[in-house]
C-alpha positions, 0 to 999 in steps of 0.5 A: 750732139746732145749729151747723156743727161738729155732728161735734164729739165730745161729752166723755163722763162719766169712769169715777169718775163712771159709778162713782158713779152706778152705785152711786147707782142701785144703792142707790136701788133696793135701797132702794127694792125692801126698802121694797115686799117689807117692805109685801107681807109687811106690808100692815098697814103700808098705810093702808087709803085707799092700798091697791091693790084687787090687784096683777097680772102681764099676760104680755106683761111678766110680770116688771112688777107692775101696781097696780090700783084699783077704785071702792069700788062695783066688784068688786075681784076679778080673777077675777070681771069681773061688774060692774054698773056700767062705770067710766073707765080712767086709766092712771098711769105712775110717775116716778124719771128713767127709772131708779128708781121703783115703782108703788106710790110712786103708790099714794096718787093712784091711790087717791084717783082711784079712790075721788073720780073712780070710775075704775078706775085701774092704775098700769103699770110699766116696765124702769129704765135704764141696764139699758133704755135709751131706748126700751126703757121706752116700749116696756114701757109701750106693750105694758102699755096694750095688755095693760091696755086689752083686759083684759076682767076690768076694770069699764071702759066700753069706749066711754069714752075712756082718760086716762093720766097720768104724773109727771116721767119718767112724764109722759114716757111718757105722751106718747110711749108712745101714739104706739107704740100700734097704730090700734085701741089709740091711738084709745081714749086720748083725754087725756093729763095729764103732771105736769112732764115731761121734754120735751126732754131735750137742751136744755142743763140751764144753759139750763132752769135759768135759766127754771126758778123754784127750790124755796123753802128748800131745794135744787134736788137734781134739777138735780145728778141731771140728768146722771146720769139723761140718762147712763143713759137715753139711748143713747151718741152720740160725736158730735153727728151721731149725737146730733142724731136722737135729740135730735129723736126724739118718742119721746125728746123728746115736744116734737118730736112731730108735734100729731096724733100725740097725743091729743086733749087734753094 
């Protein structure tokens, strides 16, 4: 519970230290953004068992590649939505502490979803902080369920419910970004399964730690990255006055979140 000196300033990261995290992610994602031109120009360089049936561009976002995965039975061509049999839907969404990732870093699960569950699977993407702050992330994911959901070139079962799926930053999302989902989408999700989510950010990192079990024979490198992931996603509050609410905000903190404004299975 917060204390009474909640207007009590909260001592901000050097500037040495915005430096330095600045060019972490900055790096991470150069890297990362080489490693999925190098596999588009060489899609050899893909095991036949990862590959995305295609990617897509929807217009709401059209600057977020989208992967898609289709069952071995289905069509996997965009441009022909005949299909003779109707699949589930599950959406991913990527980890990478709300400031790095891709979607095709899932690509393995997705397709082996795909290929062992028969559903259609399409791993969404969103903008990275500290560029996008919270919500700006949750908002992308939100306006790509939409877009996903009524893209009626997919081989999806529209009576079926919807499963989205998310892993560490990504089960995040997934909690909060249904709840920004008009009556009509949100009624379609009927599940969310969240891979280790962030859902409470604002608890002490000290105080997770100590109930957290520590990866055996090696270090734990995420708790070093904490702070820096934190410092970039969420918005500067000078004072624990302005920080309280968004410490509370469900979209922020899923744990804070009303039971009923999720779906029916979490």
């Amino acid at each position: 519970m917060p204390s009474n000196s909640t207007s009590a300033p909260i001592s901000p990261p050097s500037f040495f230290q915005i430096l330095r995290w600045r060019l972490n992610l900055l790096l991470t994602k150069s890297f990362l953004g080489l490693l999925y031109r190098y596999r588009m120009l060489r899609p050899s360089s893909i095991p036949v068992t990862e590959k995305p049936s295609y990617t897509k561009h929807y217009p709401i976002l059209p600057s977020l590649v989208c992967h898609v995965f289709v069952p071995p039975s289905a069509t996997t061509s965009p441009s022909d939505p005949s299909s003779e049999k109707l699949y589930p839907l599950l959406i991913t969404i990527h980890g990478g502490g709300f400031c790095v990732g891709h979607p095709f870093l899932d690509d393995p699960d997705n397709a082996y979803f795909a290929q062992r569950s028969s559903m259609v699977v399409v791993g969404i993407n969103y903008g990275k902080a500290p560029e996008h702050r919270f919500p700006g992330p949750a908002q992308d994911c939100a306006k790509l369920m939409g877009a996903v959901l009524d893209d009626g070139s997919l081989p999806v079962d529209a009576r079926a419910p919807v499963a989205v799926a998310g892993f560490s930053a990504g089960g995040s999302l997934a909690l909060a970004a249904p709840m920004l989902l008009d009556d009509r989408h949100r009624r379609r999700i009927g599940a969310v399964v969240a891979y280790y989510p962030s859902t409470d950010p604002a608890k002490p990192a000290a105080e997770k730690l100590a109930a957290a079990t520590p990866p055996p024979y090696r270090t734990d490198v995420l708790a070093d990255m904490m702070p820096m992931f934190k410092w970039a996603y969420a918005p500067p509050t000078p004072t624990r006055d302005e920080a309280l609410p968004l410490a509370r905000d469900p979209l922020f903190a899923p744990a804070w979140a009303d039971r009923a404004s999720l779906p029916q299975k979490v």
